[in-house]
C-alpha positions in Angstrom: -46.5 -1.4 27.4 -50.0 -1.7 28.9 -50.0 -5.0 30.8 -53.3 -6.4 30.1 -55.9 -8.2 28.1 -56.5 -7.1 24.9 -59.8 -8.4 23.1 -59.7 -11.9 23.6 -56.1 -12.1 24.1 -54.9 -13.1 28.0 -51.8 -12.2 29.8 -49.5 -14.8 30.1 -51.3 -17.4 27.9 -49.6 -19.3 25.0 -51.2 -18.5 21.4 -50.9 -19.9 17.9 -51.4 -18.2 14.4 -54.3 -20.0 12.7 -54.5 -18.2 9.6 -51.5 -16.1 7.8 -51.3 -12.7 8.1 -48.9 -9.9 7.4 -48.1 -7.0 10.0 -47.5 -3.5 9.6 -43.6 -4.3 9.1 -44.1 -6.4 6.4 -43.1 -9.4 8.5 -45.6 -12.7 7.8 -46.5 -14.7 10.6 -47.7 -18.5 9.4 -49.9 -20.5 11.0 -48.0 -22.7 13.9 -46.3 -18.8 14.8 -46.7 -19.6 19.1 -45.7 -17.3 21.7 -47.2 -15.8 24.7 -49.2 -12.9 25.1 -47.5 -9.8 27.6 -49.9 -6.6 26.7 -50.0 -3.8 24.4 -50.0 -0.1 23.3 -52.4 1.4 21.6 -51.2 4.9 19.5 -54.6 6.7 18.5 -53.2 9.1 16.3 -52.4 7.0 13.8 -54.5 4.0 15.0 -52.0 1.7 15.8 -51.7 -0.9 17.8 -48.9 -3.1 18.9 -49.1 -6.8 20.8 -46.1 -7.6 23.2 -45.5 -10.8 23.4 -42.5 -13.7 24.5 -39.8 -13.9 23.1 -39.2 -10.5 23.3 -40.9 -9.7 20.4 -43.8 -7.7 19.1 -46.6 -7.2 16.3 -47.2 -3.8 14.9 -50.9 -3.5 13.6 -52.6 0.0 12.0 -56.5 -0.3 12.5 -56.8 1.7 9.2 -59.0 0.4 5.7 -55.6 0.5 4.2 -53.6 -1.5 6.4 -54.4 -4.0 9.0 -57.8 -2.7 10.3 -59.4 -6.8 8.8 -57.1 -8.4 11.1 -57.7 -6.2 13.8 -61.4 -6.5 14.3 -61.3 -10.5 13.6 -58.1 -10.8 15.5 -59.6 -14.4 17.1 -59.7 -15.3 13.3 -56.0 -14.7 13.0 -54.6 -15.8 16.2 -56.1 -18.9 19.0 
């Protein structure tokens, strides 16, 4: 895990999910979803990305056209 900023997503700082989306995993998150923000990994050979954050949980994202690549490039949209 790299710990820092990702986009407009700060270390430490509490977010909320503002509009539903669904992750790599299949797992939904609704809006109200809070946690905090604790850093990333990025995996360029597949273009994936995955968001580290409290409690000890994580979101797996694939910047690809068939996957999560409209939720990655909007993620403010997504997540406040």
């Amino acid at each position: 895990m790299i710990p820092e900023n990702y986009g407009h997503l700060i270390v430490g700082k509490s977010y909320v999910v503002t509009q539903e989306f669904t992750d790599y995993d299949g797992l939904r998150h609704s809006p109200g979803e809070t946690w905090t923000y604790l850093g990333y990994d990025s995996f360029f050979y597949d273009a994936g990305l995955t968001l580290y954050i409290s409690p000890g949980d994580s979101i797996r994202l694939q910047d690809a056209d068939l996957f999560q690549r409209h939720i990655v490039s909007r993620l403010e949209t997504y997540i406040g």
